[in-house]
Structures are given as C-alpha cells and as structure tokens.
C-alpha positions in Angstrom: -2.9 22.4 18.0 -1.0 19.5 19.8 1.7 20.5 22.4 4.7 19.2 22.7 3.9 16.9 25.3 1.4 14.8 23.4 3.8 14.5 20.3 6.1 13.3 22.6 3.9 10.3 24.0 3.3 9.7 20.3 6.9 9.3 19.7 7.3 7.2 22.9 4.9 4.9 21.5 5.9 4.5 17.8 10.0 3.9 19.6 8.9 0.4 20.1 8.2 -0.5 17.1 12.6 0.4 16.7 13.3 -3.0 19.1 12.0 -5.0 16.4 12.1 -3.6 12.8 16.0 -3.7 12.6 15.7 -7.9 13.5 12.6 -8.1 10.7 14.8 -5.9 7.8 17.7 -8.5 8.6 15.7 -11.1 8.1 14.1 -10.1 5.1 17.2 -9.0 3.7 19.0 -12.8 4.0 15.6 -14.5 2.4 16.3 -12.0 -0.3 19.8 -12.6 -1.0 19.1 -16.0 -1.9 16.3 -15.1 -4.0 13.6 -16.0 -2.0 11.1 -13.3 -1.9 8.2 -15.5 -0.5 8.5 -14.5 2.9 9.0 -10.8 2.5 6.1 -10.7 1.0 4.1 -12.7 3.1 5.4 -11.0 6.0 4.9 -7.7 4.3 1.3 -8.3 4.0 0.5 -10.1 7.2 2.6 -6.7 9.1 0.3 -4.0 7.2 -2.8 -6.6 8.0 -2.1 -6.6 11.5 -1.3 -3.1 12.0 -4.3 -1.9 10.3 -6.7 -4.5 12.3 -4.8 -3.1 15.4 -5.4 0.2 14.7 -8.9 0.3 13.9 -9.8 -2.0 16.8 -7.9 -0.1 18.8 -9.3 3.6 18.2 -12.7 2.0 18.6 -11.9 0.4 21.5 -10.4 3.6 23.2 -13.1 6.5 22.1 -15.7 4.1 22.7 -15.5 2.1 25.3 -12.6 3.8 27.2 -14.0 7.0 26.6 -10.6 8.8 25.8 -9.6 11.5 23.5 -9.1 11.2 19.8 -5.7 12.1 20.7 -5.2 9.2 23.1 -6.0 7.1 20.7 -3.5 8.5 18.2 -1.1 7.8 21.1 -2.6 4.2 21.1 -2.5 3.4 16.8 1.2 4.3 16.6 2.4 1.7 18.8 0.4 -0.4 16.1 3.7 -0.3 14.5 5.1 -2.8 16.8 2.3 -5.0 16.6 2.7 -5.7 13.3 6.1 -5.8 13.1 6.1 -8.6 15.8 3.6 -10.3 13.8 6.0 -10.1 10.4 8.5 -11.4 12.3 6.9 -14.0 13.4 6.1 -15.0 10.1 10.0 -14.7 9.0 10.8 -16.9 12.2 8.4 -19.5 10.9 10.3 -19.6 7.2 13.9 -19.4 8.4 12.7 -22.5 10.6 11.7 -24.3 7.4 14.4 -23.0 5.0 17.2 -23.3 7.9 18.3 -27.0 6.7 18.8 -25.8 3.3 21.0 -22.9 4.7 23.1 -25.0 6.5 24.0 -27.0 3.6 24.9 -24.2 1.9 26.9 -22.9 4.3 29.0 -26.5 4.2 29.4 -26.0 0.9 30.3 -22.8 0.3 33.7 -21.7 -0.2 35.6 -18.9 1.6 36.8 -15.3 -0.5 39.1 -13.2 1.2 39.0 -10.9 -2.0 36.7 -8.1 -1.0 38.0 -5.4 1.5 35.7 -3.8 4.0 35.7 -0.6 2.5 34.5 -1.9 -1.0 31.6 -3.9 0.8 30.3 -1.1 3.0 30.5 1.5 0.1 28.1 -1.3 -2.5 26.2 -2.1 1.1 25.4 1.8 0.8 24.6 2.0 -2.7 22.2 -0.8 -2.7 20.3 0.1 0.7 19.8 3.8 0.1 17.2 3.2 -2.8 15.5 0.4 -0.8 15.0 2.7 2.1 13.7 5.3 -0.2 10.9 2.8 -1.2 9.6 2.0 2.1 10.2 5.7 3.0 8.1 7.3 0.5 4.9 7.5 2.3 5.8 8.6 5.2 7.7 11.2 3.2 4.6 12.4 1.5 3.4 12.6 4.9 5.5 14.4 6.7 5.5 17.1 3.8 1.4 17.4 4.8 2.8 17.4 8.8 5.1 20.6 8.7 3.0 22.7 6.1 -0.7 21.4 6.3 -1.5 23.6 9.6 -0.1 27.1 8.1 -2.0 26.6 4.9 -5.3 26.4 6.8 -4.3 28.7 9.0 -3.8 31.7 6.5 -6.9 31.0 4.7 -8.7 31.5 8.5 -9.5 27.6 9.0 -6.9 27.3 12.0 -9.7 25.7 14.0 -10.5 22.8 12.0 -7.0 22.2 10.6 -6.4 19.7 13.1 -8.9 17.9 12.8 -8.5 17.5 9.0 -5.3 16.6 9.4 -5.7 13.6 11.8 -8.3 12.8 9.3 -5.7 12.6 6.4 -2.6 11.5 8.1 -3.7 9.1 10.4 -7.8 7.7 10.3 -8.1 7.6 6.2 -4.3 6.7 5.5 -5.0 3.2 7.4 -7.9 2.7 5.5 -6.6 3.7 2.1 -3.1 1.6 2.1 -5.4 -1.7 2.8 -5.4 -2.1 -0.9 -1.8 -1.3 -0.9 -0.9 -4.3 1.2 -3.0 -6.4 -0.9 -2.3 -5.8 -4.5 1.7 -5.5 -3.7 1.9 -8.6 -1.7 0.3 -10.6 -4.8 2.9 -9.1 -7.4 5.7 -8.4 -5.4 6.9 -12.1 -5.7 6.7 -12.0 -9.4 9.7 -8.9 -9.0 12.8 -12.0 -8.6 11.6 -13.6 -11.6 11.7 -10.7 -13.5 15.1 -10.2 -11.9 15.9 -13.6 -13.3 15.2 -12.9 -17.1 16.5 -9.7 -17.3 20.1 -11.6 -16.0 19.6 -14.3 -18.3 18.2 -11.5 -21.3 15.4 -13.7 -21.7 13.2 -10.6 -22.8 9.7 -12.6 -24.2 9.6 -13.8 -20.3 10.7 -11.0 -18.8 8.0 -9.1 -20.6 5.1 -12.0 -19.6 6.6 -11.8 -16.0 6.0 -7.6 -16.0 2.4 -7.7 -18.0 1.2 -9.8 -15.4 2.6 -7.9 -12.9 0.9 -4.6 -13.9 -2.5 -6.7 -14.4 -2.5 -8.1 -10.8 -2.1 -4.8 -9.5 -4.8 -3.3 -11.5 -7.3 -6.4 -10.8 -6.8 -6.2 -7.1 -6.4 -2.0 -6.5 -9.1 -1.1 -8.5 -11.9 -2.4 -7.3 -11.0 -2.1 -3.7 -10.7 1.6 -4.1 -14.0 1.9 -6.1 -15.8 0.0 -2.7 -13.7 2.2 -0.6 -15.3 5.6 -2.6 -18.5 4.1 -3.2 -19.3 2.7 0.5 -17.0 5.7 2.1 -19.6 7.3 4.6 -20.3 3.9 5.7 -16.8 2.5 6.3 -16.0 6.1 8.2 -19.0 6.0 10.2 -17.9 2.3 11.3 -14.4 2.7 11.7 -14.5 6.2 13.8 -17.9 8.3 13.3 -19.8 9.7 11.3 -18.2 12.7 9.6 -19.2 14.4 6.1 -16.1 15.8 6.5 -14.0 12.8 7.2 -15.5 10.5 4.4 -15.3 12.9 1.9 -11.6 13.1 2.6 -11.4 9.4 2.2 -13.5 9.0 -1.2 -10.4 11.5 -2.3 -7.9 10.0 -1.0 -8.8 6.4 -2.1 -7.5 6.8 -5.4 -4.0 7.7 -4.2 -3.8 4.2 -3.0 -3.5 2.8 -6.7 -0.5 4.8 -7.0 0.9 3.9 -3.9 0.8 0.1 -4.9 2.5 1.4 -8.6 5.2 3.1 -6.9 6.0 0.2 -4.7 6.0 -2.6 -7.4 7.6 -0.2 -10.1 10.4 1.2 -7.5 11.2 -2.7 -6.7 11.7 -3.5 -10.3 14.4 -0.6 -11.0 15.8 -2.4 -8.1 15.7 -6.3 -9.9 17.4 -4.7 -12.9 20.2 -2.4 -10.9 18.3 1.3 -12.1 18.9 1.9 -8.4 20.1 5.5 -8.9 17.0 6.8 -10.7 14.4 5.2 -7.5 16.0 8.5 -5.5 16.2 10.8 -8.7 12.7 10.1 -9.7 11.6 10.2 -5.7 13.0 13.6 -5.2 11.0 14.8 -8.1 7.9 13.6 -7.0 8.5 15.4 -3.2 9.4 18.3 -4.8 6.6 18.6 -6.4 4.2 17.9 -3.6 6.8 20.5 -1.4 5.8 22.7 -4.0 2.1 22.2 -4.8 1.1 21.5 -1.2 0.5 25.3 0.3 -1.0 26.5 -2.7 -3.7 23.7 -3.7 -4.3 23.4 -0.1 -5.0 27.2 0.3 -7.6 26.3 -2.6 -8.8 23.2 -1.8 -8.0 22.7 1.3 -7.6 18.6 2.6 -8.5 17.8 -0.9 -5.6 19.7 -2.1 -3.0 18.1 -0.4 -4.7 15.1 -1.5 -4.2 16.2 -5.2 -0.4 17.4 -4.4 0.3 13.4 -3.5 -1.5 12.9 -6.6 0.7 14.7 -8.9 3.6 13.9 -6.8 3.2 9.9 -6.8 1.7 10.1 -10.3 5.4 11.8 -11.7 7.3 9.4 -10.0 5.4 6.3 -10.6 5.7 7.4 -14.7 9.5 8.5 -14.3 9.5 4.9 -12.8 7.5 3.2 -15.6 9.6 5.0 -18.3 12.7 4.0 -17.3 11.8 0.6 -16.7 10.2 0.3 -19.9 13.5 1.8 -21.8 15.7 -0.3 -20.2 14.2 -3.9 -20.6 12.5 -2.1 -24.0 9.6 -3.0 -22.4 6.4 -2.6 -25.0 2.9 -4.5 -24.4 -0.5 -3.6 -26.4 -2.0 -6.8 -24.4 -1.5 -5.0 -21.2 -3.5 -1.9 -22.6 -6.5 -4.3 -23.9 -6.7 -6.3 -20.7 -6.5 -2.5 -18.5 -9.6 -1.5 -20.5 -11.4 -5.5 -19.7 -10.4 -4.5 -15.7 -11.9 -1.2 -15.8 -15.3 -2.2 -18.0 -15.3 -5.7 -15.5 -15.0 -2.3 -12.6 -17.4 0.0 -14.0 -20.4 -3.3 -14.0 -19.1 -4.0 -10.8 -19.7 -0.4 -9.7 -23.3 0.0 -11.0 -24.6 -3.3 -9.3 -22.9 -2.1 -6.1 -24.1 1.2 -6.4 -27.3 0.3 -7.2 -27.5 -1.9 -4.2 -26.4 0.5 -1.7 -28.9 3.0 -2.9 -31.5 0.8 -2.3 -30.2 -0.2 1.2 -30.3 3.4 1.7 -34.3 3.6 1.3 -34.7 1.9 3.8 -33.3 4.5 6.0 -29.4 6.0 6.5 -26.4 4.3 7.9 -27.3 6.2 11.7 -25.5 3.6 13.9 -22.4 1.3 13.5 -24.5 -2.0 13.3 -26.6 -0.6 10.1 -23.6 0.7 8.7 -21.7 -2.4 8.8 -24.3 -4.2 7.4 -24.9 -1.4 4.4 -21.0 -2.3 3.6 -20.9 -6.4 4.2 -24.0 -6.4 1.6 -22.8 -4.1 -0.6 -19.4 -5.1 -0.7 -20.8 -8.9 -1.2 -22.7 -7.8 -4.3 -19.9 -5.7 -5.7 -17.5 -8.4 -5.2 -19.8 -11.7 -6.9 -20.5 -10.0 -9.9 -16.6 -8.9 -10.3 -16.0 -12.6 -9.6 -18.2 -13.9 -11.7 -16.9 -11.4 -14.7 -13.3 -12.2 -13.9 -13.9 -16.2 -14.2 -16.1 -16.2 -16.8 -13.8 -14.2 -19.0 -11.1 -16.1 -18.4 -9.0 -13.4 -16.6 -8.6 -14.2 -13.2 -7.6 -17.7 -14.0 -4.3 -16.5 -16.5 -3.7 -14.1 -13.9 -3.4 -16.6 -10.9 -2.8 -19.5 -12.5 -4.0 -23.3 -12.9 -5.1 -23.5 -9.2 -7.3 -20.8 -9.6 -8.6 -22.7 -12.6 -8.8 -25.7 -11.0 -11.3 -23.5 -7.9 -13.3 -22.0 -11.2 -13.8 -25.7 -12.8 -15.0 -27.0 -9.8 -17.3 -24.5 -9.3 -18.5 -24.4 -13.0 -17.5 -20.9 -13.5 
C-alpha cells in the first residue's frame, strides 16, 4: 500500500502542472471563440506527445539508471503534466503571435454592447464550461473510480499483495501507453468539429453529414491499427518501456482496445458541443460512471485487472453510443457509406495484422525479446511491416487520399501509389 507520505509527493508534483494549465485553457478558449480550432488541436496533440515521451523517458531513466523505486518514479511521471503543458503552450504562444495582427484589427473594429449584465454572462459562462470540463475529465474520472475501489476488490478475493502492483500497471504504466492513439486519431478529426459546427448553423445537412462521415473514418483509420500493434507487439513494448512482465503486458493487450473508445468519446462529446446538446455530454457521462461504479467491484472480484478493464469498457462504450445517438437524432444523421468504408478499414486491419503477426513470429524464432535492445528491434521491424502494407492498402484503394485530401494525393502520385 502507499502511505500517505508518498501520495503526498505525488500530489506535490502533479501541483505544477496547476501554474500553467489555467494560462493554456485561456488560450485555447479565445482561439476557439473565433472559430479557430487549429491550435487547440495542435497543442492538444503536441501536450499528450510530450507528456507521454516525458514519462516513459523518464521512468526509464529513474529505475534504470538512477536506481530508484517504481514509486519514485511515479513521483517523477506526474510532474510530466507540466511538461507538456509548457510545451502546449508554447505552441499557443507561437499562434497567438501569428494570429495577433488579425486580432487587433478586430478589436478596432468591433463595436461596444453594454446589453448583457454580469449575472447573465456568468450563468451562460457556466452552462457552456461544465460540459467541456466533463470531456477532458472523463478519464481521469474512470480512473479515479479504479483508485478508491481497485485495492478492496483484490483484497477480498486474498490478492492484497499484488493489488498494487496491478494497479500502477493499469492507472499509470499502460494508461500512457494506451491514450498514444488517443492523441493521435483526435488531434486529426478534432479540427473537422468547427466545420461541422458551421453547417449545422447554416442547416446545410448534405455537408454536415460529409464533414461527420469523415470524421468517424479518420478516427477508425488512425485508432485501429495502432491498437492492433499495441496488442499484437504488447510483451515487447512493456518489456521496453518498463520490464518484462506477463503480468503487465497482458494488462495492456486488454486495455488497448479501450483506447478506441476513448478517441470516440472525445470526438463525439465535442460534437454535442458544436451543435449546443451540451446538457446530454453530463447526462450521458454520469451514466457511463455509474455503470463502471457499479460493475467495477464485482468484475474485478472475477477478473481481476481485466475486469476493471471491461467495467471502462461497458462504461465508455454506453456513453460513446448515448453520444452517437443523440448526435445522429439531432442533425438526423444517417450514413450506409460510413458502414461500407468501417468494414474496408477493418479487412485493410485484419491483412495488416496477419503480415505483422506473421513477422513477429518469425522474429521470435530466432530467440525471445530477453533485453531492451532485441525488444526494440522486434517492434521497429514489426511495426514497419505492419504499417507498409496498411499503407500500401490505404493508397491503393483510394482511401487515405479522400480521407486526407489532395495533398495526400499529390504524396501518393508522386510516389506511384
């Protein structure tokens, strides 16, 4: 168990991170106001990059080479939460430097309103910014349900000495590892959410419906084979990122899939926000935590790790379809197309599996993943393979380049793809 001392150092270090979030939620807050989304996004990404890079560097760093505890270096990747958000705002500073001349013309321009009291613009302030938190708050809400009731699950079915251990294993080491392809797939369709915005205010409905199938695709094409790597080459990535652990990889070829429905809640909560559904974001949130409140003891007392793994599961998978359904019903929101190109992503995935599989298993006869150096290699080679034939399947079809548009085509033609 941890004692109250080292969960205070752990809270010491993640307080930092409070100097610069506030500044960084401003910011983002203004670009959005004026419809830019760009640099939320781009900032979103580069924060989650940076924190993760931070984090695994770091651990290695300290039970390697510093030769401190695994729970030093907890202490040591919370205050990764102040890395990244330096380096997000860094990334804000850089765009309000370029967009600031257009600001300052608009603020010349602008006229003055004296119409809205206080009261009125604090009480719409509050009913805007409640649901936003609750999107950015719904991991670590899932999380802290795992904090306060993992420990007494184990513990009453006798596994008190190893619930520790599984739970740094699920909160903390595979977490940073599973929300990689979070980062990623949001970041690319996040910045289609103000154009969607745009059509639904204008009722243009045949764009706003192109504008949401390709948001659903880009999330699929980037999530999906990330987490099939992250299952298939999960013993490897383990072993190089902490150690090697049966224990600790089978926790994260479990958890991987979760991450697909982390990227889903994120894009699907942010469109009930473009088209003012802001009042079913917290309804359909507090379904989905009371579901993994209520699932969590019992499927861990069965499964143990794997169970609270499955009570995220359910609990994400409800509120990312309580999402999805009341998107759809609003914008009456109805694509076959988006089925047909689901099933293209998961055949172009299952090839891309086989050949990656395949290679790994006969990396593997040349011996095991023993040491971080073999391991590393087993994944760059693997992952390399994985990722040129889903590459090659994505331009050939035609996909990746109505997904991403004429640049992309323009990369394909000049590659003859």
């Amino acid at each position: 168990m941890f004692s109250v001392d080292e969960i205070a150092g752990v809270i010491r270090w993640v307080s930092f991170a409070l100097i610069v979030v506030p500044f960084m939620s401003l910011t983002r807050g203004f670009f959005q106001g004026y419809q830019q989304f760009t640099p939320t996004a781009v900032s979103q990404l580069l924060e989650q990059i940076v924190r993760i890079l931070f984090v695994l560097a770091g651990v290695y760093v300290v039970i390697n080479f510093m030769e401190e505890s695994p729970r030093t270096a907890i202490s040591f990747a919370v205050f990764a939460a102040f890395i990244g958000a330096l380096a997000g705002l860094a990334i804000l500073g850089y765009y309000w430097k370029r967009e600031k001349p257009e600001f300052d013309r608009l603020l010349d321009s602008s006229t003055h309103s004296n119409g809205a009291s206080l009261k009125d613009m604090y009480r719409e302030l509050i009913v805007y910014i409640f649901p936003i938190v609750l999107v950015g708050l719904a991991n670590p809400l899932f999380q802290f349900v795992d904090m306060i009731t993992f420990n007494r699950a184990m513990s009453s079915i006798g596994l008190a000495s190893v619930s520790d251990g599984q739970l740094a294993m699920l909160n903390f080491t595979t977490h940073k590892i599973v929300m990689i392809p979070v980062m990623i797939g949001t970041a690319f369709s996040m910045a289609l959410i103000p154009i969607v915005t745009g059509y639904f205010t204008t009722g243009n409905r045949t764009a706003m419906t192109r504008s949401l199938d390709q948001t659903y695709q880009i999330v699929a094409f980037l999530t999906f084979p990330m987490v099939l790597g992250l299952m298939i080459l999960s013993g490897e990535f383990y072993h190089l990122l902490f150690e090697e652990d049966a224990v600790g990889a089978a926790i994260l070829r479990s958890y991987a899939p979760a991450s697909i429905l982390f990227a889903l809640y994120t894009v699907t909560g942010s469109i009930l926000q473009a088209i003012d559904r802001h009042k079913w974001i917290v309804l359909n949130l507090l379904i989905g935590l009371l579901l993994k409140l209520a699932l969590n003891i019992p499927l861990i007392k069965l499964f143990e790790a794997q169970g609270a793994i499955l009570a995220t599961v359910i609990g994400y998978g409800v509120a990312v379809a309580l999402n999805i359904a009341v998107a759809s019903n609003a914008l009456h929101y109805r694509s076959r197309m988006v089925i047909r190109r689901m099933v293209l992503i998961l055949l172009f995935n299952g090839m891309m599996v086989l050949a990656a599989w395949l290679t790994l298993k006969g990396l593997r006869l040349f011996g095991p993943a023993d040491s971080k150096g073999t391991a590393f290699l087993y994944i760059l080679v693997t992952a390399a393979v994985g990722a040129a034939v889903y590459a090659v399947l994505a331009f050939k079809s035609g996909l990746a380049q109505k997904l991403f548009g004429n640049r992309l085509k323009r990369i394909a033609d000049k590659l003859g793809l």
